[in-house]
VEXDOZA-886736 format. One record per residue (C-alpha): x negated, y negated, z negated; residue number from 1; residue in one letter. Coordinates in pm, 1 decimal, padded with zeros to 6 digits, always signed. Layout:
BEGIN
<xx:X; yy:Y; zz:Z; pos:NUM; code:a>
...
END
This chain:
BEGIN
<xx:+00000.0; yy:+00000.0; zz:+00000.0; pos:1; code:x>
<xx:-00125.2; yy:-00337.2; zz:+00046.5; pos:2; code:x>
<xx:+00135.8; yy:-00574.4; zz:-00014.1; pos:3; code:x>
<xx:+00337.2; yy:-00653.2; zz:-00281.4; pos:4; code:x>
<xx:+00629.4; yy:-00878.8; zz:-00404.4; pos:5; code:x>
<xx:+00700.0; yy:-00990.1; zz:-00752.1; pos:6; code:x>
<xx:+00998.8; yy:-01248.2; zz:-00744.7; pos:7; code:x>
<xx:+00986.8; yy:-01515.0; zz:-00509.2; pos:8; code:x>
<xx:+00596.3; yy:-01423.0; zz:-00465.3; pos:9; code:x>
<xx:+00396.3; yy:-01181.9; zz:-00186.1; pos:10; code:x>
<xx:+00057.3; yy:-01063.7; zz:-00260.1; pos:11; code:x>
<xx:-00132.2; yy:-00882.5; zz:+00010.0; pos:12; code:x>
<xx:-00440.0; yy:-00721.7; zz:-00005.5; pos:13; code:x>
<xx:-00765.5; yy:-00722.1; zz:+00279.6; pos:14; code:x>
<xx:-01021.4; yy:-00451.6; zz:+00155.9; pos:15; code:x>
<xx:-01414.8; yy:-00583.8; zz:+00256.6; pos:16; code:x>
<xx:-01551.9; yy:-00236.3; zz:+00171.4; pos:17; code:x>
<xx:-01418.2; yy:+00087.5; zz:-00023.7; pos:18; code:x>
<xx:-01587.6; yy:+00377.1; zz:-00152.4; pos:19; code:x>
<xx:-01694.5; yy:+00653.8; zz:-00401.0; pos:20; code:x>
<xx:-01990.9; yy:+00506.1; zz:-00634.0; pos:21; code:x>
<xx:-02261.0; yy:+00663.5; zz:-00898.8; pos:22; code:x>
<xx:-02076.9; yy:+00480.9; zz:-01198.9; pos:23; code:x>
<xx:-02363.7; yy:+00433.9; zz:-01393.4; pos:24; code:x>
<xx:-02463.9; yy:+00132.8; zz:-01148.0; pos:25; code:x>
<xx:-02195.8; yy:-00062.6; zz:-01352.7; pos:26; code:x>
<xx:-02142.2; yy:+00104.3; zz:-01638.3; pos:27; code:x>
<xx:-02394.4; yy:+00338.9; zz:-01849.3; pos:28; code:x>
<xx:-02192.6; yy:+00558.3; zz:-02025.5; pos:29; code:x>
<xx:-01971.5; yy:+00677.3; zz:-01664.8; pos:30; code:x>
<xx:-02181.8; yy:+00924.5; zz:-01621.4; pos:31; code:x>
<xx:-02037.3; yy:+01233.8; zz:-01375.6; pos:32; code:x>
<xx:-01958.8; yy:+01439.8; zz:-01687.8; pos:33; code:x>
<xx:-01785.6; yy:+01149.6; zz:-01877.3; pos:34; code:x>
<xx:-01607.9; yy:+01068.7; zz:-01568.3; pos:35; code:x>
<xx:-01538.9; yy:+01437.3; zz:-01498.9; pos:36; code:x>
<xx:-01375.9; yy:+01431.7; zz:-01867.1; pos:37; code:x>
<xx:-01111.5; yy:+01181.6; zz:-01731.1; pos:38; code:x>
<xx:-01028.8; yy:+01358.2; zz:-01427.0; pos:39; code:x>
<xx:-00638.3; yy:+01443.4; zz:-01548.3; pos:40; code:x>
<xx:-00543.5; yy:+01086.7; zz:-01473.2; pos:41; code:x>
<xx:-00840.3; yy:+00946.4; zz:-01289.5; pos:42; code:x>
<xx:-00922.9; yy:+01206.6; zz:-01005.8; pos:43; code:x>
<xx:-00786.2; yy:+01167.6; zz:-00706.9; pos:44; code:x>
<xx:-00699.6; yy:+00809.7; zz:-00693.8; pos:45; code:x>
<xx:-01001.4; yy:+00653.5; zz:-00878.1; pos:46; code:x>
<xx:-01265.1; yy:+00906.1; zz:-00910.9; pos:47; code:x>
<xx:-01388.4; yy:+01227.4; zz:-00712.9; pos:48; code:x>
<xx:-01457.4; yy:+01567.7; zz:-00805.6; pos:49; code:x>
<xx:-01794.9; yy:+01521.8; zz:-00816.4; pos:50; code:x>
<xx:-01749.8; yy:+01234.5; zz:-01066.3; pos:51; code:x>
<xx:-01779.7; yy:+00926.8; zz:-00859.2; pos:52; code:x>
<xx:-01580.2; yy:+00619.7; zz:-00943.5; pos:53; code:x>
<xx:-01391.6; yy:+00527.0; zz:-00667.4; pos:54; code:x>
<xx:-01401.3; yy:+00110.5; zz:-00640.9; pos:55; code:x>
<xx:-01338.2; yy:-00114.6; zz:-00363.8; pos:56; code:x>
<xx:-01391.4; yy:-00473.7; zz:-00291.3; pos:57; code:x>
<xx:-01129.1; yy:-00654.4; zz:-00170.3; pos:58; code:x>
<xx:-00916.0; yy:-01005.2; zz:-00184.4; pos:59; code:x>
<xx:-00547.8; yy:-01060.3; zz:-00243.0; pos:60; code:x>
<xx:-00308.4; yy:-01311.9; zz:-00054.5; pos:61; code:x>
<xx:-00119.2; yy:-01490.2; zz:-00281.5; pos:62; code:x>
<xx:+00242.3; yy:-01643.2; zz:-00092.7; pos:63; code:x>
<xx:+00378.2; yy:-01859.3; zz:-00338.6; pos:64; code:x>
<xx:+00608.1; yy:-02227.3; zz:-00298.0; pos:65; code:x>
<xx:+00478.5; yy:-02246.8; zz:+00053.7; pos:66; code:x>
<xx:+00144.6; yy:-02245.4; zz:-00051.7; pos:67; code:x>
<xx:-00087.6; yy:-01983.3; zz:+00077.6; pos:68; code:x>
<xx:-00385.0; yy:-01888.7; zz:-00184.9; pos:69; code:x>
<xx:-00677.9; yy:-01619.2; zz:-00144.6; pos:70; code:x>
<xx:-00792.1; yy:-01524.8; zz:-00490.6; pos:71; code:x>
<xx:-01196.1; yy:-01415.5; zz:-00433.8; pos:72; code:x>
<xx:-01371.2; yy:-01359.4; zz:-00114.4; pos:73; code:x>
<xx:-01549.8; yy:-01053.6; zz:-00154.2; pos:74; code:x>
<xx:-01921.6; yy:-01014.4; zz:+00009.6; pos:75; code:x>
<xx:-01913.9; yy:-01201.6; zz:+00319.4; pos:76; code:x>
<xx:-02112.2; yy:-01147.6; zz:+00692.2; pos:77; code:x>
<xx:-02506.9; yy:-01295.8; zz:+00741.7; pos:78; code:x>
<xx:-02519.5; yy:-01334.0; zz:+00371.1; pos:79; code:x>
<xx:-02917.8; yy:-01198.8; zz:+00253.8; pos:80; code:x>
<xx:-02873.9; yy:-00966.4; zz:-00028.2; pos:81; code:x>
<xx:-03106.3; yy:-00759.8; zz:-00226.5; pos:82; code:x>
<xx:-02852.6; yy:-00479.1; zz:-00251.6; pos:83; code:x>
<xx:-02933.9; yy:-00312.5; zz:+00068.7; pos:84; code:x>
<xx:-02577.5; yy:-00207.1; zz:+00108.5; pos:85; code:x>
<xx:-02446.1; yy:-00603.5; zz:+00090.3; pos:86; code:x>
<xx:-02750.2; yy:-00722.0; zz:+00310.7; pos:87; code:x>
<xx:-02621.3; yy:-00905.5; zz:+00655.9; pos:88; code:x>
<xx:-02340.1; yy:-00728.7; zz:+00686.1; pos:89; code:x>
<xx:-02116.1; yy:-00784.8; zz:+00960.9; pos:90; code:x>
<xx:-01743.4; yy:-00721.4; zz:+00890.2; pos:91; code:x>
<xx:-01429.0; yy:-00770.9; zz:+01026.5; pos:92; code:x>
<xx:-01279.4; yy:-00922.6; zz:+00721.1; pos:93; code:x>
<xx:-01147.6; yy:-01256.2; zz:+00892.4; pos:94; code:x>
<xx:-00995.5; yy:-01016.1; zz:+01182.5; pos:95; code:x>
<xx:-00817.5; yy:-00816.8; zz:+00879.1; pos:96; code:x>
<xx:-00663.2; yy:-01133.4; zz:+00752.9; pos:97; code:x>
<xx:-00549.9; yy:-01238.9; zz:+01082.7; pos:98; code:x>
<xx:-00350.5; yy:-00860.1; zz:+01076.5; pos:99; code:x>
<xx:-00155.6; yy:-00994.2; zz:+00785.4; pos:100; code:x>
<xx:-00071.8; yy:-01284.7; zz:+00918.6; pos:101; code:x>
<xx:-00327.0; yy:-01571.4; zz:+00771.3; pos:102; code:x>
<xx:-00581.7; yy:-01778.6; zz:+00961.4; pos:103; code:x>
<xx:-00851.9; yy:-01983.5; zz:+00780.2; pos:104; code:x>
<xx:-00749.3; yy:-02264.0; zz:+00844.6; pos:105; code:x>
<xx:-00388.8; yy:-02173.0; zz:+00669.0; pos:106; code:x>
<xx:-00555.2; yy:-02093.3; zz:+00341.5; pos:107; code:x>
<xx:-00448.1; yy:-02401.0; zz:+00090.3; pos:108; code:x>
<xx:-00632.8; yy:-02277.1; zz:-00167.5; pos:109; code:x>
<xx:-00931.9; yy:-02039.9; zz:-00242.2; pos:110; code:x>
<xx:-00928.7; yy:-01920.2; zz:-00578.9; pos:111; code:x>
<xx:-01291.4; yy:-01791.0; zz:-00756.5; pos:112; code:x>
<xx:-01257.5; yy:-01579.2; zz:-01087.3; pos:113; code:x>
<xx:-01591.9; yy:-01606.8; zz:-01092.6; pos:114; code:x>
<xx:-01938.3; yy:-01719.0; zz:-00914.8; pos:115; code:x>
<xx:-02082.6; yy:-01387.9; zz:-00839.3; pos:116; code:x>
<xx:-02202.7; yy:-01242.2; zz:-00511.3; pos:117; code:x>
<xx:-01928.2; yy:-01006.6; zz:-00451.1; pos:118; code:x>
<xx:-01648.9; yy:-01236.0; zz:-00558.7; pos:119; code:x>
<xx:-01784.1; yy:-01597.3; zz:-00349.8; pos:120; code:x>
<xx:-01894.7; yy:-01433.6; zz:-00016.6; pos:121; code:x>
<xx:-01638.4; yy:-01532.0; zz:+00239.3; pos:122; code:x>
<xx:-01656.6; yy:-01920.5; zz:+00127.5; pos:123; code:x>
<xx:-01874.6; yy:-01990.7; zz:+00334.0; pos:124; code:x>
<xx:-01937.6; yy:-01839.5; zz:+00713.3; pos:125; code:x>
<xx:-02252.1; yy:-01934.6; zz:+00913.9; pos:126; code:x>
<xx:-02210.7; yy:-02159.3; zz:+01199.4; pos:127; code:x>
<xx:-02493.3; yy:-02283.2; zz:+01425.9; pos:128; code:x>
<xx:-02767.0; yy:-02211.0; zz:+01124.8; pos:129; code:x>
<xx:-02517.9; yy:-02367.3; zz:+00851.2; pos:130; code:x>
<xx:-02313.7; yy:-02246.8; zz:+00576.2; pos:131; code:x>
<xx:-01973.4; yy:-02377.0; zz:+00611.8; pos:132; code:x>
<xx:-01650.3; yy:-02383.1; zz:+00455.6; pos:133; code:x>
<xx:-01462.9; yy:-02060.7; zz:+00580.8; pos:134; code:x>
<xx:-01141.9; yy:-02221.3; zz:+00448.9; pos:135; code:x>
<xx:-01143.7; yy:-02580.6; zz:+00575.0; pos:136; code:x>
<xx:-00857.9; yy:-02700.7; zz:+00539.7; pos:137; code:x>
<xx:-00852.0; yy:-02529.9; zz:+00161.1; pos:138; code:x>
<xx:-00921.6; yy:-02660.1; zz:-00208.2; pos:139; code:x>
<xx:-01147.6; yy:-02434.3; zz:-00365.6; pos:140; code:x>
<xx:-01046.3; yy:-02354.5; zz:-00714.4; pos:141; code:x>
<xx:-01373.6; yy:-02316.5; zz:-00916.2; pos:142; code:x>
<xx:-01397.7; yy:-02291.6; zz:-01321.8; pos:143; code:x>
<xx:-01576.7; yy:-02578.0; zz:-01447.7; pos:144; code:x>
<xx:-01738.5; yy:-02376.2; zz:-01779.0; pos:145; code:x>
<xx:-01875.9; yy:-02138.9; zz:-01478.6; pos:146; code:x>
<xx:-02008.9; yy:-02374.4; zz:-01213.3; pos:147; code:x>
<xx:-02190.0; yy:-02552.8; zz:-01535.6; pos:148; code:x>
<xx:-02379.5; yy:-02253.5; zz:-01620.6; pos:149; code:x>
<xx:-02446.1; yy:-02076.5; zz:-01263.5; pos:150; code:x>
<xx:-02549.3; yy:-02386.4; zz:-01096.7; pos:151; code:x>
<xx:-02862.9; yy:-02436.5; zz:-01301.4; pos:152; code:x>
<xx:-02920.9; yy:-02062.7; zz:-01368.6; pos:153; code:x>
<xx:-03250.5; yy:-01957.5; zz:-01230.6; pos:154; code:x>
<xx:-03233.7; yy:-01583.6; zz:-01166.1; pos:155; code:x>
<xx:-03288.4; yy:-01520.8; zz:-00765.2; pos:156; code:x>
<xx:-02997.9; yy:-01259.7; zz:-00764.3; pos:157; code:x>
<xx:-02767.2; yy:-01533.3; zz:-00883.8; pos:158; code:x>
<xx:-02924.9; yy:-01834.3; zz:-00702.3; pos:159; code:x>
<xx:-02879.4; yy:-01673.5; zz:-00331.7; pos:160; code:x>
<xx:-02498.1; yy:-01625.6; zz:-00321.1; pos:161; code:x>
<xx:-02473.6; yy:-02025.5; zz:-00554.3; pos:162; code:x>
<xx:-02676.0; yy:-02164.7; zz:-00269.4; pos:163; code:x>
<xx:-02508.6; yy:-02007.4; zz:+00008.9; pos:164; code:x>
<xx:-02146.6; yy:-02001.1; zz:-00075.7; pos:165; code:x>
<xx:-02063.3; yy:-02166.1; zz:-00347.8; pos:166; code:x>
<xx:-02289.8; yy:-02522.5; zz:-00375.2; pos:167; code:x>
<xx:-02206.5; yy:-02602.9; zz:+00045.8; pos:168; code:x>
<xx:-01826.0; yy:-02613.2; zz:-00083.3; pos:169; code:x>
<xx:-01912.5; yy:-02831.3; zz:-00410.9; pos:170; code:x>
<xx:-02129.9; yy:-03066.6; zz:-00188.5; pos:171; code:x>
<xx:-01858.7; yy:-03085.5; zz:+00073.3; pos:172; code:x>
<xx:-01630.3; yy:-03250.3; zz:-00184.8; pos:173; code:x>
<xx:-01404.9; yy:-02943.7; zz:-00103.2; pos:174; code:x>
<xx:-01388.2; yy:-02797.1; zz:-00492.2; pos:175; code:x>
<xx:-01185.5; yy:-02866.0; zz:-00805.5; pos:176; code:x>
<xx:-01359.3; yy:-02801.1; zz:-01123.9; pos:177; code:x>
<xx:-01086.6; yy:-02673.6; zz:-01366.1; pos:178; code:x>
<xx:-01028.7; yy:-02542.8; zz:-01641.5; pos:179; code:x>
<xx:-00927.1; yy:-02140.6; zz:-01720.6; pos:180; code:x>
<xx:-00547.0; yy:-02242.5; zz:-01741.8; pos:181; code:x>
<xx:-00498.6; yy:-02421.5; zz:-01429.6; pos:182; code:x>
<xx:-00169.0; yy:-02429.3; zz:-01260.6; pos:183; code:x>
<xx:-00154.8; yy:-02395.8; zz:-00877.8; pos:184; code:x>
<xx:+00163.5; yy:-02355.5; zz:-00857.7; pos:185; code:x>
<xx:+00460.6; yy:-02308.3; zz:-01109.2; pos:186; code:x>
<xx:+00407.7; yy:-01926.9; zz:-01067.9; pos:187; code:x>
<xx:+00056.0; yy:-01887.5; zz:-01019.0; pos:188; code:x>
<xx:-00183.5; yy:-01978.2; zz:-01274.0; pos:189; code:x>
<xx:-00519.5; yy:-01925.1; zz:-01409.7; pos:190; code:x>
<xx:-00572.1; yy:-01727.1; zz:-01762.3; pos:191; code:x>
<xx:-00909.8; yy:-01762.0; zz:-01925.8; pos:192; code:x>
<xx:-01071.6; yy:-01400.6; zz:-01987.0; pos:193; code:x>
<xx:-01423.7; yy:-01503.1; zz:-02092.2; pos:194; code:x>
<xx:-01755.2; yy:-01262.0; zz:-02122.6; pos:195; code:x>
<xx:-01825.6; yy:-01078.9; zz:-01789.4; pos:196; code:x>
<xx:-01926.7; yy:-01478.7; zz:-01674.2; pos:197; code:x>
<xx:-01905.4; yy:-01765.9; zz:-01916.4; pos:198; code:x>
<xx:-01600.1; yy:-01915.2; zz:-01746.7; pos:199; code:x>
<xx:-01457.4; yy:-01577.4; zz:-01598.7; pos:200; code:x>
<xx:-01114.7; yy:-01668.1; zz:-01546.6; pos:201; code:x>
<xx:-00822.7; yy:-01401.8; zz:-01448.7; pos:202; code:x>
<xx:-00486.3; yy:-01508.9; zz:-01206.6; pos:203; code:x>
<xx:-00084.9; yy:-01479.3; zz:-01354.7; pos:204; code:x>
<xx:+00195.5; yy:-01452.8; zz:-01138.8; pos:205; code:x>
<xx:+00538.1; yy:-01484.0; zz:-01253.4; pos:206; code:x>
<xx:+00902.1; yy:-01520.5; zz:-00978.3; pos:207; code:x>
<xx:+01210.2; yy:-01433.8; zz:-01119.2; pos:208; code:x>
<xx:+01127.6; yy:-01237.8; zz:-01441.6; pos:209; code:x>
<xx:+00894.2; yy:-01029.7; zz:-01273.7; pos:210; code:x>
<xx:+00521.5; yy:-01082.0; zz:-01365.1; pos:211; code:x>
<xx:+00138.9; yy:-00973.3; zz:-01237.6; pos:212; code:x>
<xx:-00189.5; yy:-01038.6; zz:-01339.8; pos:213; code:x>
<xx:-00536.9; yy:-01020.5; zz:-01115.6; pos:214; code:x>
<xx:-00796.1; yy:-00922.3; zz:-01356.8; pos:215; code:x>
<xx:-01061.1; yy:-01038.0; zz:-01184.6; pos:216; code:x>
<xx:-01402.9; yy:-00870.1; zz:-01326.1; pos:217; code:x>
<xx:-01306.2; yy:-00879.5; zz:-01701.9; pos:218; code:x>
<xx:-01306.0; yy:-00491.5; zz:-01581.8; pos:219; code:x>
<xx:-01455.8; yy:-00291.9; zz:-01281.4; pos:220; code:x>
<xx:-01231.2; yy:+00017.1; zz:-01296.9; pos:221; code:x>
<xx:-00970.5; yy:+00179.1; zz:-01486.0; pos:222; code:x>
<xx:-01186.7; yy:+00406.0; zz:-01733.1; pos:223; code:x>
<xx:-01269.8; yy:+00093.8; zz:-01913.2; pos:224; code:x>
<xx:-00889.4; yy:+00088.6; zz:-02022.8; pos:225; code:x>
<xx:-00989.8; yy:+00384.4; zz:-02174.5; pos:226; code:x>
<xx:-01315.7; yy:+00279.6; zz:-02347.0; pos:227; code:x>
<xx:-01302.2; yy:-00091.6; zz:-02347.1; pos:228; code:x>
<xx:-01581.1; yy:-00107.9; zz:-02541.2; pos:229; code:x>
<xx:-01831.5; yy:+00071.1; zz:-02320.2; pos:230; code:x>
<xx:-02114.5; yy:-00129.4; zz:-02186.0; pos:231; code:x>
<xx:-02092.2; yy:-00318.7; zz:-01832.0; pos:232; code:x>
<xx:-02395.1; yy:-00368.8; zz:-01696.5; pos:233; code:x>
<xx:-02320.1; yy:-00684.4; zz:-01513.3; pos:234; code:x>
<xx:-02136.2; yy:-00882.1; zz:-01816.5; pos:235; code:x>
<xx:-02332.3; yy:-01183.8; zz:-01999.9; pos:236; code:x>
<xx:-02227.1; yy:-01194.8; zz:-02315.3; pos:237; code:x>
<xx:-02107.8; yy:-00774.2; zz:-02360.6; pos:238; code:x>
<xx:-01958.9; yy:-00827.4; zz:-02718.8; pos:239; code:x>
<xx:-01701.0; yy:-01119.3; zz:-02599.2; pos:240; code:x>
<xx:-01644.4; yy:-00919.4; zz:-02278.7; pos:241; code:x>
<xx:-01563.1; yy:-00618.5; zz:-02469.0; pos:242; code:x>
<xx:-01340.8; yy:-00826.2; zz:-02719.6; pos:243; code:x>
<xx:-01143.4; yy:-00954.3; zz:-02413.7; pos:244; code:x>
<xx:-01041.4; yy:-00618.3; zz:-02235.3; pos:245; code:x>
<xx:-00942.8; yy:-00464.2; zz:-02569.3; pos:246; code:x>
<xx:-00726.2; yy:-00792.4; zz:-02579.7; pos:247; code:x>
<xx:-00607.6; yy:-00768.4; zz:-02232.3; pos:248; code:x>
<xx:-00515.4; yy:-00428.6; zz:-02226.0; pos:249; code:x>
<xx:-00315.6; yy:-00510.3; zz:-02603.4; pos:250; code:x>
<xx:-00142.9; yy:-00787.5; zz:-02406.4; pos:251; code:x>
<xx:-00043.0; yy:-00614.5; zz:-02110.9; pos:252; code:x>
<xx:+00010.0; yy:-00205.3; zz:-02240.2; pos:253; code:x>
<xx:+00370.2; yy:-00114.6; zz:-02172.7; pos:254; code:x>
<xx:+00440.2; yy:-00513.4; zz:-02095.9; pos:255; code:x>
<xx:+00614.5; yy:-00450.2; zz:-01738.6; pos:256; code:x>
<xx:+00325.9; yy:-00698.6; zz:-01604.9; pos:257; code:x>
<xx:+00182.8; yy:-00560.2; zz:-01286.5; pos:258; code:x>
<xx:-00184.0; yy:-00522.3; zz:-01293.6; pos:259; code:x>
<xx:-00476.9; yy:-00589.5; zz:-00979.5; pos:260; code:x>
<xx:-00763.4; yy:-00439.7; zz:-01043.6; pos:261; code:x>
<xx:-01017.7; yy:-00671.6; zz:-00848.7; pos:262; code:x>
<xx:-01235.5; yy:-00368.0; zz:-00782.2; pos:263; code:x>
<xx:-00977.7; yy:-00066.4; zz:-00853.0; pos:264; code:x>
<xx:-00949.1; yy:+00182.6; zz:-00527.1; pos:265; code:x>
<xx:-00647.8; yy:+00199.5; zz:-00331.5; pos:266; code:x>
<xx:-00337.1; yy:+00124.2; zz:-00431.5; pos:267; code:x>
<xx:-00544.7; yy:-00139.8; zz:-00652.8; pos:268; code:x>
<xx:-00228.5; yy:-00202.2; zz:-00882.8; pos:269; code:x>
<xx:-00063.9; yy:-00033.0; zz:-01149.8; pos:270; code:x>
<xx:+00053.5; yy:-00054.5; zz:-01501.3; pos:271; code:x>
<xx:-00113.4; yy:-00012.5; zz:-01817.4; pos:272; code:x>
<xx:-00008.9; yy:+00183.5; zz:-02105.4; pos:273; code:x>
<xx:-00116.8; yy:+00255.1; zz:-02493.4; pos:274; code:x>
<xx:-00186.1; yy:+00630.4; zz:-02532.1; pos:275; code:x>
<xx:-00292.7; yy:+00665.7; zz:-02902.1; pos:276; code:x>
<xx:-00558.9; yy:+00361.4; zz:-02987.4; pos:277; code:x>
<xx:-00628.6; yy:+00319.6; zz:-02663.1; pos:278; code:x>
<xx:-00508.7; yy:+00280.0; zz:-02335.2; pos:279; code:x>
<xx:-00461.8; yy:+00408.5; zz:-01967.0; pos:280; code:x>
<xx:-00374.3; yy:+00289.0; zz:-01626.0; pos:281; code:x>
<xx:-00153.1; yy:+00456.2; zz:-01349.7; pos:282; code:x>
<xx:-00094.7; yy:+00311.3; zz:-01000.8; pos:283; code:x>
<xx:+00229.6; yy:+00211.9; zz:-00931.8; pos:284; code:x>
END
């Protein structure tokens, strides 16, 4: 499935890249046997038999007042990347959301949980040796607590996707520097989920008594219902990032809310639940 209605409100999905990864590149303790463990209500939908977690990277479409809003643009194409498997890559991801019915230069606003590489990528798209806004005719929607902190920050795996896809937009006069409860429009709105990135922020949706969230990265994939508490490699402050998906998952277990996983394999949504002290997460 990739699209969705809640209310008044459409959400559609365009998938960058999708796949069955060694979970211990995110998160230590998902190792094959500890994923193998889960397999009763992870296996087939978000991990393999051999005990792969299956993740994808993808945006969502937000349809909402007349107002047309992408919420994180994945990797992006030309981009230089460390991670061999990100490196120049040369996807049809603008193509896809032409399929479902958008063109750049329809987008009204771009929405960034968060500045890192996989979430900033499409920002920007090179044209005649230049990074350029990929959205022109959009208002980027960045945190302000987050653009403080990553736009100084010196490590080179951070720097390259700031400098390429995220500072062009700033310097083009083309962002707004919120703050984590920002409303776009009267049903979309930002929710401040702090610890993966100083100023991670996640995305609400409410039409007509129905409700969703987008978690953004506050988790990777649905084992850390589970095990909130496990280690993620990529979070900056772990004990505040573990604090918030214990808290997010209390908030939304058995709430109704509809729940994106910004990295969760296909379907991507589903609902939480409290099994016991902790908690699980089916597709729906």
């Amino acid at each position: 499935m990739s699209e969705w209605k809640i209310g008044d409100v459409t959400i559609k999905r365009i998938i960058e890249t999708e796949g069955a990864w060694k979970g211990t590149w995110i998160l230590p303790s998902a190792t094959a046997e500890n994923v193998r463990k889960e397999a009763d209500w992870l296996c087939p939908v978000f991990s393999n038999e051999e005990g792969k977690l299956r993740m994808s990277i993808h945006a969502l479409v937000i349809e909402s007042q007349g107002k047309r809003i992408i919420v994180d643009t994945c990797i992006g194409n030309d981009k230089v990347r460390s991670n061999p498997a990100w490196n120049k890559l040369k996807l049809p991801f603008l193509d896809d959301l032409a399929k479902i019915g958008h063109r750049p230069d329809q987008i009204d606003y771009v929405v960034c949980t968060h500045l890192h590489v996989d979430h900033v990528g499409w920002n920007t798209r090179l044209e005649n040796g230049k990074w350029v806004p990929t959205f022109n005719n959009a208002r980027y929607i960045l945190g302000g607590t987050e653009w403080d902190y990553w736009s100084t920050f010196d490590g080179a795996d951070m720097r390259d996707p700031v400098e390429d896809s995220v500072r062009p937009i700033v310097e083009q006069h083309k962002a707004d520097l919120v703050d984590p409860t920002h409303k776009i429009t009267s049903e979309v709105w930002l929710e401040p989920t702090p610890g993966h990135t100083p100023g991670h922020m996640s995305v609400r949706i409410s039409s007509k008594g129905k409700d969703a969230v987008i978690t953004g990265d506050l988790m990777h994939h649905p084992i850390q219902c589970k095990y909130p508490e496990w280690d993620d490699g990529f979070d900056s402050d772990g004990a505040l990032a573990k604090k918030t998906r214990r808290a997010f998952c209390v908030k939304y277990a058995d709430s109704g809310v509809l729940v994106f996983g910004t990295h969760f394999a296909t379907p991507s949504a589903g609902k939480i639940t409290r099994v016991g002290d902790s908690f699980r997460f089916a597709p729906a």
